[in-house]
C-alpha positions, 0 to 999 in steps of 0.5 A, spaced: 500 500 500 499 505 497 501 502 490 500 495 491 496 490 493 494 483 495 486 481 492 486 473 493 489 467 490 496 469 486 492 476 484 496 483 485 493 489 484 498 495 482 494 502 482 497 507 477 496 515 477 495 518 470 493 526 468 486 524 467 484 518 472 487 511 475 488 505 472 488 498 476 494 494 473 492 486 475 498 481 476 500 475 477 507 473 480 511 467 476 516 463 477 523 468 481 522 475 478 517 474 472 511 478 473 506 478 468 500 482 467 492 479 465 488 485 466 489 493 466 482 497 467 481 505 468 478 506 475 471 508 475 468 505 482 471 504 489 475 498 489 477 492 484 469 490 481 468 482 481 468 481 474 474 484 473 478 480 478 474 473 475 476 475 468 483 475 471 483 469 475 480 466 468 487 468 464 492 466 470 489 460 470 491 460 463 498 462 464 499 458 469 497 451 466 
């Protein structure tokens, strides 16, 4: 915090300050220092919405396999 955050399972969450808005960053840790990135979105509510973070643990998964 303030930058990073844990969500649930493998998923990070990287908040990223622009001009204009906040954009949510979501990642996941793989093997030693490679992180990768499976979904970035523009911030438009208080906290990560549900759909967000089930279509990153969809593409985890697929990563992860």
């Amino acid at each position: 915090m303030p930058h990073v955050r844990h969500l649930e399972g493998q998923l990070w969450e990287m908040r990223l300050r622009g001009r204009d808005s906040i954009a949510q960053a979501i990642y996941i840790a793989v093997r030693g220092r490679r992180v990768v990135v499976v979904r970035v979105f523009v911030k438009k509510t208080d906290g990560t919405p549900r759909r967000e973070i089930r279509l990153a643990l969809r593409r985890a998964e697929e990563i992860l396999q």
